[in-house]
PQR file of N, CA, C, O and H, with PARSE charges and radii, in Angstrom:
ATOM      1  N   UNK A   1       0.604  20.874  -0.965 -0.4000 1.5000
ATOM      2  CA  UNK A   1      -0.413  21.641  -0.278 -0.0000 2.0000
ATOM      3  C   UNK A   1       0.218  22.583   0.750  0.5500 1.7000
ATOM      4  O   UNK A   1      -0.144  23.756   0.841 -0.5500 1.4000
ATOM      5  N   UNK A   2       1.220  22.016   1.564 -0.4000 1.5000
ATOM      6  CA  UNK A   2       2.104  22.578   2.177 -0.0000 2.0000
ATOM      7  C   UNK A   2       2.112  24.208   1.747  0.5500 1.7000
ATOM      8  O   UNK A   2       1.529  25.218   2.139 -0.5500 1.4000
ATOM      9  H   UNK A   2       1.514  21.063   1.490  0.4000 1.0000
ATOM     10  N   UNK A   3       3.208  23.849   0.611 -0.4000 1.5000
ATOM     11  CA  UNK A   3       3.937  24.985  -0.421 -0.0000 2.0000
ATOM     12  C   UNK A   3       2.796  25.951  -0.869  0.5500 1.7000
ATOM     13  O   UNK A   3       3.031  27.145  -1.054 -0.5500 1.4000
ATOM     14  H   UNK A   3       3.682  23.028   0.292  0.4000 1.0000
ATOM     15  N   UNK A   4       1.650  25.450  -1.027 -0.4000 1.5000
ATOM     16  CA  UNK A   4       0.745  26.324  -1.669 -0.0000 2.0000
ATOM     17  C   UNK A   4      -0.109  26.465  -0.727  0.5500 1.7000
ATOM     18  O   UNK A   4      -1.232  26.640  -1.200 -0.5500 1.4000
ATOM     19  H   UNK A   4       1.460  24.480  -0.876  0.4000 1.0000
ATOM     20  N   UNK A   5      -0.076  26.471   0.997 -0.4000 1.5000
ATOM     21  CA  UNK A   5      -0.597  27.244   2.003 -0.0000 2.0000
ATOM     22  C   UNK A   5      -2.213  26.563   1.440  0.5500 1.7000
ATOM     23  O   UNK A   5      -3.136  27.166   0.894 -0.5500 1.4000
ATOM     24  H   UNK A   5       0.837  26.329   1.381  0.4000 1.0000
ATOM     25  N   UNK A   6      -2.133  25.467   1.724 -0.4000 1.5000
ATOM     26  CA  UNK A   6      -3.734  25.148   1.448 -0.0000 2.0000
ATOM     27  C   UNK A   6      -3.833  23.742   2.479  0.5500 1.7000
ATOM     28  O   UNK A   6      -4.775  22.984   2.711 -0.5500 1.4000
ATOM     29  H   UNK A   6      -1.383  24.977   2.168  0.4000 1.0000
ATOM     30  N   UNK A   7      -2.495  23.767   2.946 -0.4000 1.5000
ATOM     31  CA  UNK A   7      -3.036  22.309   4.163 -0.0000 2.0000
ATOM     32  C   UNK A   7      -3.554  22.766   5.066  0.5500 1.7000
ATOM     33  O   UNK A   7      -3.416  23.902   5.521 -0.5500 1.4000
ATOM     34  H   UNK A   7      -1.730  24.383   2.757  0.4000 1.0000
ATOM     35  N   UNK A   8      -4.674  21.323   5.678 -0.4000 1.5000
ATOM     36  CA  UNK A   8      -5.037  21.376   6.813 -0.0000 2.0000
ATOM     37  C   UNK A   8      -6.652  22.108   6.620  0.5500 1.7000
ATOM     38  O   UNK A   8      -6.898  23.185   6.077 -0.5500 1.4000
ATOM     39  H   UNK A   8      -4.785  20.400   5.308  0.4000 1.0000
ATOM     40  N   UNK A   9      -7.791  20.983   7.358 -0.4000 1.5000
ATOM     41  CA  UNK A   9      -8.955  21.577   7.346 -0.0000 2.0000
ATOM     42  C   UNK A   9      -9.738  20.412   6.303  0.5500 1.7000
ATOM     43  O   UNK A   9     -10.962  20.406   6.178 -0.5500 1.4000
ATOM     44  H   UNK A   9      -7.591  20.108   7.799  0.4000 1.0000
ATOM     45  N   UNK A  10      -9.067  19.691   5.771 -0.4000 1.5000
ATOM     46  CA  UNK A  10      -9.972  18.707   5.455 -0.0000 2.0000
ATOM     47  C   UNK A  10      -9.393  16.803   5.884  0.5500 1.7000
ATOM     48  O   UNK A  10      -8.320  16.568   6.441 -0.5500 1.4000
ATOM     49  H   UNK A  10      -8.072  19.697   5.872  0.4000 1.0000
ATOM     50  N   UNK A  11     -10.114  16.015   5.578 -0.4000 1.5000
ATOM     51  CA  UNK A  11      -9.303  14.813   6.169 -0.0000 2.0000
ATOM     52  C   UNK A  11      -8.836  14.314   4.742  0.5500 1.7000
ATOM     53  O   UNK A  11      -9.215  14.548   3.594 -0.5500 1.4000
ATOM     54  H   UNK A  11     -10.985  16.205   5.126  0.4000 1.0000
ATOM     55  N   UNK A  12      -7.722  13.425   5.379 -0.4000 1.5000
ATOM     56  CA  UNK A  12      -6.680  12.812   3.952 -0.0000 2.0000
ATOM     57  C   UNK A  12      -6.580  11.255   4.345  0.5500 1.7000
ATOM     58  O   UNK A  12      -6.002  10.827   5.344 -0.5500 1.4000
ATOM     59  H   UNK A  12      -7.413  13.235   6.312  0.4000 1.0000
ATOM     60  N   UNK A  13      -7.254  10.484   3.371 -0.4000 1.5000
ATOM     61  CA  UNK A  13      -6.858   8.794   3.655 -0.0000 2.0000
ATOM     62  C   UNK A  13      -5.971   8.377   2.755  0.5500 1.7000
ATOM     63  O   UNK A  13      -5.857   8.527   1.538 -0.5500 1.4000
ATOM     64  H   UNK A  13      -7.724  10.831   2.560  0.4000 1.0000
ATOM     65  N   UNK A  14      -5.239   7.710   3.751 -0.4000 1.5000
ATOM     66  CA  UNK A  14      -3.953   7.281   3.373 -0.0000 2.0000
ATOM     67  C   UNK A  14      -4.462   5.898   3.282  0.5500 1.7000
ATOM     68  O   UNK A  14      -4.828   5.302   4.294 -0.5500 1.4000
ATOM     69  H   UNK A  14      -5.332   7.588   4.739  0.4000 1.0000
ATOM     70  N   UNK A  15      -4.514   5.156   1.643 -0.4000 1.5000
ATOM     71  CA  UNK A  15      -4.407   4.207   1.009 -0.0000 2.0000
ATOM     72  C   UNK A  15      -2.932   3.472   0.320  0.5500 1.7000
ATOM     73  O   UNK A  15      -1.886   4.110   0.204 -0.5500 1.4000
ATOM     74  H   UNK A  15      -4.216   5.640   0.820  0.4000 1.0000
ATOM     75  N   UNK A  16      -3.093   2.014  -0.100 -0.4000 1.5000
ATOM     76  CA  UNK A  16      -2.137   1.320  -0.474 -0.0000 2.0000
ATOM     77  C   UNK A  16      -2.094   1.944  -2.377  0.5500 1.7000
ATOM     78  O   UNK A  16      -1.119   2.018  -3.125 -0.5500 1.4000
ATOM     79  H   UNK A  16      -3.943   1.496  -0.006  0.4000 1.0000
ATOM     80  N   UNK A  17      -3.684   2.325  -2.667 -0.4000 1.5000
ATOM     81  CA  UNK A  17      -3.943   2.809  -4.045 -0.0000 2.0000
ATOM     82  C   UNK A  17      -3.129   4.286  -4.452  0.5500 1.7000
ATOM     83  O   UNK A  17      -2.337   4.476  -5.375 -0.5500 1.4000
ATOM     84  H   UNK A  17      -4.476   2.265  -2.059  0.4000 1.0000
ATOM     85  N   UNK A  18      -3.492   4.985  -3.695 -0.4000 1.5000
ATOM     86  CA  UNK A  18      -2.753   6.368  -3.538 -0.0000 2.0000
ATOM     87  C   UNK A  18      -1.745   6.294  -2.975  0.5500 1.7000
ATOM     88  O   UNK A  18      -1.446   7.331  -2.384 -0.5500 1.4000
ATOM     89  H   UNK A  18      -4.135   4.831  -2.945  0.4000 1.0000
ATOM     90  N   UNK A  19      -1.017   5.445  -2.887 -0.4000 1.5000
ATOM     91  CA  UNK A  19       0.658   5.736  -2.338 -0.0000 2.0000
ATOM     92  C   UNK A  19       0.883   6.137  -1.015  0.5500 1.7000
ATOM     93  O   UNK A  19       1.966   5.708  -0.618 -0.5500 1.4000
ATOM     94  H   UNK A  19      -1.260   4.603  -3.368  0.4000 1.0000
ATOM     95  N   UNK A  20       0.157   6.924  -0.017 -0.4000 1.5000
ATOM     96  CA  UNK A  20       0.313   6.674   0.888 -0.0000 2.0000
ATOM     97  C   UNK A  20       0.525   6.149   2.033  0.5500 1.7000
ATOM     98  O   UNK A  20       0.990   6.749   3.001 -0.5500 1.4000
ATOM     99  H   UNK A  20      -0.723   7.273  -0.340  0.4000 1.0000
ATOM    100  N   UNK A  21       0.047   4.461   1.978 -0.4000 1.5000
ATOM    101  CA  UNK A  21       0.745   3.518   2.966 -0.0000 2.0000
ATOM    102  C   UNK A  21       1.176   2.726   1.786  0.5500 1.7000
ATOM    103  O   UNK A  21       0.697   2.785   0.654 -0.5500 1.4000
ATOM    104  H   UNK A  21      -0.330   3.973   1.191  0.4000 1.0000
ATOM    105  N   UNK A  22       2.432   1.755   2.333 -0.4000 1.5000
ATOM    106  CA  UNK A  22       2.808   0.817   1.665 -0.0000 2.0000
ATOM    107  C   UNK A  22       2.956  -0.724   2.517  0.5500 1.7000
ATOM    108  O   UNK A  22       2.456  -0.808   3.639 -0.5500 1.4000
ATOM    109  H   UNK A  22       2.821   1.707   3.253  0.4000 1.0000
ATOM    110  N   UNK A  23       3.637  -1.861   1.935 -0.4000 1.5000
ATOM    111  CA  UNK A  23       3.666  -2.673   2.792 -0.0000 2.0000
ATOM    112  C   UNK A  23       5.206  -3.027   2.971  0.5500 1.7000
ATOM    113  O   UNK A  23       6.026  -2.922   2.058 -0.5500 1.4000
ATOM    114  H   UNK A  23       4.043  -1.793   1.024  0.4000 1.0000
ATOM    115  N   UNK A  24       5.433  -3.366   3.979 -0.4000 1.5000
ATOM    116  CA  UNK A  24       6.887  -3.912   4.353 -0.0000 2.0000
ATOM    117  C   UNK A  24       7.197  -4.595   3.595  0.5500 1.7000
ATOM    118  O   UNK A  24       6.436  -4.856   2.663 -0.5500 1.4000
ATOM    119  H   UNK A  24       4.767  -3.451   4.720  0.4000 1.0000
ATOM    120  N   UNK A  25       8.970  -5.396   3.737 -0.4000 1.5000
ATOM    121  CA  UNK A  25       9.606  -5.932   2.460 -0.0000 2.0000
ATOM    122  C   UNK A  25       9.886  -7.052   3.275  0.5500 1.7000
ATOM    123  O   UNK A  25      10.184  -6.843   4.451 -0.5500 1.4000
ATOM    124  H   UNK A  25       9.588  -5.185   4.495  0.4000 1.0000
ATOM    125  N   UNK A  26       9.847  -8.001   2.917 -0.4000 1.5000
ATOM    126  CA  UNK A  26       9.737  -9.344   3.419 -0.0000 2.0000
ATOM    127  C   UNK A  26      11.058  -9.881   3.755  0.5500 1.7000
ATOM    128  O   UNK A  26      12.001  -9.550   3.037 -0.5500 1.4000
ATOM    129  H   UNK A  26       9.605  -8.170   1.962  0.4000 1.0000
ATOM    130  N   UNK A  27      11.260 -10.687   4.780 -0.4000 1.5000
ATOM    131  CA  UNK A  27      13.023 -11.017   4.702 -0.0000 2.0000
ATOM    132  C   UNK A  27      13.040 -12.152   4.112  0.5500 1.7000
ATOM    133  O   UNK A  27      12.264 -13.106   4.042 -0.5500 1.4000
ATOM    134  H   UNK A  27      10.494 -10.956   5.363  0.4000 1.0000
ATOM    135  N   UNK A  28      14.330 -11.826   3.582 -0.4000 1.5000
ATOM    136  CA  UNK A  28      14.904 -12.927   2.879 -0.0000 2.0000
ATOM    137  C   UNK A  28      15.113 -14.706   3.754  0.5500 1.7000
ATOM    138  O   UNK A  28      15.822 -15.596   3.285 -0.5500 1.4000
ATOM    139  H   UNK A  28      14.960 -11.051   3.639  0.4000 1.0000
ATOM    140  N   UNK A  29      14.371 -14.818   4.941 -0.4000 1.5000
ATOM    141  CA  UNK A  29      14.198 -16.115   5.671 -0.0000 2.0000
ATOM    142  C   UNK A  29      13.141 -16.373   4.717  0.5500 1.7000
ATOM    143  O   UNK A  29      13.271 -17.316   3.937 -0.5500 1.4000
ATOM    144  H   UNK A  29      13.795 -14.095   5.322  0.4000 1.0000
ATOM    145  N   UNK A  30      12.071 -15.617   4.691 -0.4000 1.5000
ATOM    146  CA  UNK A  30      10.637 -16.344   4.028 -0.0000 2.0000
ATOM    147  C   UNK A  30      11.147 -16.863   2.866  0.5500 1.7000
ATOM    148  O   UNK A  30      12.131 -16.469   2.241 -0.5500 1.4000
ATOM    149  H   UNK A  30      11.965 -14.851   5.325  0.4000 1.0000
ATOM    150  N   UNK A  31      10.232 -17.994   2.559 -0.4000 1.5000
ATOM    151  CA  UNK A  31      10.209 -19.086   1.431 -0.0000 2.0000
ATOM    152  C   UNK A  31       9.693 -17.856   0.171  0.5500 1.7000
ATOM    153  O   UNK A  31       8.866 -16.945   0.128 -0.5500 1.4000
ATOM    154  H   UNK A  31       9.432 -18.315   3.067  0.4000 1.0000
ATOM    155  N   UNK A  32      10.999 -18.619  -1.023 -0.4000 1.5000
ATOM    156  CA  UNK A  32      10.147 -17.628  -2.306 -0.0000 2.0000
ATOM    157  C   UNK A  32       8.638 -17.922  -1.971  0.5500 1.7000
ATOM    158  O   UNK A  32       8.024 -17.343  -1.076 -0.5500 1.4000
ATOM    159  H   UNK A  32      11.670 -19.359  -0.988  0.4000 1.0000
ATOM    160  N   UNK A  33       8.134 -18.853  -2.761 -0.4000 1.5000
ATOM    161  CA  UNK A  33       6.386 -18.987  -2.806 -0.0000 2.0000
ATOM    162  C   UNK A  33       5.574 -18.225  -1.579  0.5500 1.7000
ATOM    163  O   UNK A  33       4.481 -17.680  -1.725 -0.5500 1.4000
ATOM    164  H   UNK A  33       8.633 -19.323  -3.489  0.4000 1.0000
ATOM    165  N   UNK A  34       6.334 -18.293  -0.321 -0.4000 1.5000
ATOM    166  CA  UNK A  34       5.567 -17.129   0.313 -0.0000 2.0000
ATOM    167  C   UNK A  34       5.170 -15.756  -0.200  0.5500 1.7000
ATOM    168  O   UNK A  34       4.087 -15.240  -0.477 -0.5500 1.4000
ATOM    169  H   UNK A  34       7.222 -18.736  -0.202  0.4000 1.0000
ATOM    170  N   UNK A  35       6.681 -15.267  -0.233 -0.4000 1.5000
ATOM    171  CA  UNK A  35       6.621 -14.091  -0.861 -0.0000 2.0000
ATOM    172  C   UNK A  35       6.032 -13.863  -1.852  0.5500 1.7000
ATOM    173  O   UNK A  35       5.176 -12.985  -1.743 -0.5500 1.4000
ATOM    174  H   UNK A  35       7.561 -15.686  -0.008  0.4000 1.0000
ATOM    175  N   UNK A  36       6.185 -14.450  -3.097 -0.4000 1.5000
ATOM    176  CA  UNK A  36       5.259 -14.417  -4.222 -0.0000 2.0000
ATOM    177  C   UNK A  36       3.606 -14.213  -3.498  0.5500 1.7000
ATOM    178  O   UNK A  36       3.184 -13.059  -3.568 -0.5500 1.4000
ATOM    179  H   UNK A  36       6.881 -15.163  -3.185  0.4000 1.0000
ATOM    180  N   UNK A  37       2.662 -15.260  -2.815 -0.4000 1.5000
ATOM    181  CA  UNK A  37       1.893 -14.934  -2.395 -0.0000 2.0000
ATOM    182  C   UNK A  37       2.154 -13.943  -1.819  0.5500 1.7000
ATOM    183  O   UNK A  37       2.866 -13.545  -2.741 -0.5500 1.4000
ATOM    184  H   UNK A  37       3.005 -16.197  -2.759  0.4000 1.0000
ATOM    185  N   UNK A  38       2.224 -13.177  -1.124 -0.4000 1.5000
ATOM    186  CA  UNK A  38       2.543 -12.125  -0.648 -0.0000 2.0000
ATOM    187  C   UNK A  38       2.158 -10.834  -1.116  0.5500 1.7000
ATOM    188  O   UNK A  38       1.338  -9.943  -0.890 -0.5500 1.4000
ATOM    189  H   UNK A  38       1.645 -13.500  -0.374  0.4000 1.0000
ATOM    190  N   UNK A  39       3.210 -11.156  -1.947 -0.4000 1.5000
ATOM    191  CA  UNK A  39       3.338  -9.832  -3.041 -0.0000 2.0000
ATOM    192  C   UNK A  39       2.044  -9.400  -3.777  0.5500 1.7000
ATOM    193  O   UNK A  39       1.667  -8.238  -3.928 -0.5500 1.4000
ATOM    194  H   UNK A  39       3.876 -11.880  -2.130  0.4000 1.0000
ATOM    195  N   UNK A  40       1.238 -10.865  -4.340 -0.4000 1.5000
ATOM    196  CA  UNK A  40       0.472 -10.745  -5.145 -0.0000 2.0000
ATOM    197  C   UNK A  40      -1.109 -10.249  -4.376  0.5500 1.7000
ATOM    198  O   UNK A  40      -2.074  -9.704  -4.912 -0.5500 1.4000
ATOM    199  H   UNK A  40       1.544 -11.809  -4.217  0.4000 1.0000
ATOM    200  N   UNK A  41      -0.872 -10.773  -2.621 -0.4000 1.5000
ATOM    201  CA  UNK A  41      -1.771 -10.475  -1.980 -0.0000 2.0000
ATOM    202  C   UNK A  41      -2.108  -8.737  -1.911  0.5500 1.7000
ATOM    203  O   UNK A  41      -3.258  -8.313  -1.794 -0.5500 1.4000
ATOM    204  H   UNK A  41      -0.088 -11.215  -2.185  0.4000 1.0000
ATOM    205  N   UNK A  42      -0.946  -7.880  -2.003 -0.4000 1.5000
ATOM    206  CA  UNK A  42      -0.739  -6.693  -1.890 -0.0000 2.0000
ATOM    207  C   UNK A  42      -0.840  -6.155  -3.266  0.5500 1.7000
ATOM    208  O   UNK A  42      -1.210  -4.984  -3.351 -0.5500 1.4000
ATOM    209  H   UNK A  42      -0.012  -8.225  -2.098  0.4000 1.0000
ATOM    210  N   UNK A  43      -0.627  -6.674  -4.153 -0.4000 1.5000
ATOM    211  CA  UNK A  43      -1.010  -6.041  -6.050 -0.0000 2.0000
ATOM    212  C   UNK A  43      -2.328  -6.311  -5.500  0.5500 1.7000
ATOM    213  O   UNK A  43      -2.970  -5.270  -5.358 -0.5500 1.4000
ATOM    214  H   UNK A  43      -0.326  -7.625  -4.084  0.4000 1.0000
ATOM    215  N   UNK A  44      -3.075  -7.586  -5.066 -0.4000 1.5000
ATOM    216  CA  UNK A  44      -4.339  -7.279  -5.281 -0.0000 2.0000
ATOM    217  C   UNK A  44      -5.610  -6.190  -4.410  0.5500 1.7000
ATOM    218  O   UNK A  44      -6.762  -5.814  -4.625 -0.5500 1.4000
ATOM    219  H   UNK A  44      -2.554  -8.431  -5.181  0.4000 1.0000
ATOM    220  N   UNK A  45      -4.730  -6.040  -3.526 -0.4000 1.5000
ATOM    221  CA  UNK A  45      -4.971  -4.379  -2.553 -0.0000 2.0000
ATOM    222  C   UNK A  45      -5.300  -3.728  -2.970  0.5500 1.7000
ATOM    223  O   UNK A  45      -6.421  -3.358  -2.620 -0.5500 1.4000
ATOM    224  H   UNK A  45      -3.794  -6.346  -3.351  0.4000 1.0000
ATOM    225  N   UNK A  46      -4.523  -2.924  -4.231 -0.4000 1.5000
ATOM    226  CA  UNK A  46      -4.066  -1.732  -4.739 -0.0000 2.0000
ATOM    227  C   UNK A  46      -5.082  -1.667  -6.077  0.5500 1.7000
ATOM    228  O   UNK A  46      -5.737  -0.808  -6.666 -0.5500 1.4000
ATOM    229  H   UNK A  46      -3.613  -3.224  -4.516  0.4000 1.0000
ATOM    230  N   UNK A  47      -4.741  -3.446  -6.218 -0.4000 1.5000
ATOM    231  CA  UNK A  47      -5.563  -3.121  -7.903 -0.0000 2.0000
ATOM    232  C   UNK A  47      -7.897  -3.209  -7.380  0.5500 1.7000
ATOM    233  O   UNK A  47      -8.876  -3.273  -8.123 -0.5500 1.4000
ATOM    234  H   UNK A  47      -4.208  -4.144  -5.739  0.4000 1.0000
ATOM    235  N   UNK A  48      -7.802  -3.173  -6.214 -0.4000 1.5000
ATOM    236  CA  UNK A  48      -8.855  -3.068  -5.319 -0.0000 2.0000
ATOM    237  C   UNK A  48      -9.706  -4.147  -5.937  0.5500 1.7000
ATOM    238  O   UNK A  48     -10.692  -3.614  -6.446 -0.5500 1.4000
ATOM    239  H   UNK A  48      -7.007  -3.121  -5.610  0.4000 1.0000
ATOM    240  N   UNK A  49      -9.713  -5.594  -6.108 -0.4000 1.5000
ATOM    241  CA  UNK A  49      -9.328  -7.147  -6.240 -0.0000 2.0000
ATOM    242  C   UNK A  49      -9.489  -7.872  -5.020  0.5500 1.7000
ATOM    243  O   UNK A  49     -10.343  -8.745  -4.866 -0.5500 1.4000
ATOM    244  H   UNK A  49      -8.912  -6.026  -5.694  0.4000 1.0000
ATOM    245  N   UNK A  50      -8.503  -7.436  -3.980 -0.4000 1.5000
ATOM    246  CA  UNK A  50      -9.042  -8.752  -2.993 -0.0000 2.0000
ATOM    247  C   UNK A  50      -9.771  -9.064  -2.074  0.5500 1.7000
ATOM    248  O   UNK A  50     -10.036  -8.327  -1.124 -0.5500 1.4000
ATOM    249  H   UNK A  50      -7.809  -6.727  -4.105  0.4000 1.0000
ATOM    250  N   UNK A  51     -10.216 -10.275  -2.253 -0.4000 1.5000
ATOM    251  CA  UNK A  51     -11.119 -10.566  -1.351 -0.0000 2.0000
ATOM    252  C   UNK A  51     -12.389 -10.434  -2.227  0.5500 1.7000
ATOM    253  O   UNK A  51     -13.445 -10.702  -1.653 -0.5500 1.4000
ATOM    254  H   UNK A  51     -10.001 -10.874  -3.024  0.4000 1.0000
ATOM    255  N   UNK A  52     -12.445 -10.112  -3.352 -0.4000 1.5000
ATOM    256  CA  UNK A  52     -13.824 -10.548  -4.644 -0.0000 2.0000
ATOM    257  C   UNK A  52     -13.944 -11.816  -4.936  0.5500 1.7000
ATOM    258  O   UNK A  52     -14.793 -12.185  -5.747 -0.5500 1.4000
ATOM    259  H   UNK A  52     -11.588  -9.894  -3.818  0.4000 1.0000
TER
END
């Protein structure tokens, strides 16, 4: 939008679906099975799933 002089003037949400936010990477202290939950908590974000 930049490049093609068309930003600015409308609003932009920044979602986990659209790539715009993401989530942090977990350290390697956390327990696998955390992470796994984790992970899957955040696929189900995106795949717009959680909490149904």
């Amino acid at each position: 939008m930049v490049e093609a002089g068309t930003f600015g003037g409308e609003v932009l949400y920044g979602t986990l679906q659209n790539g715009t936010l993401s989530a942090g990477k977990i350290s390697d202290l956390v327990p696998a099975e955390v992470q796994e939950k984790y992970n899957a908590y955040i696929q189900q974000m995106i795949d717009g799933t959680f909490m149904q």
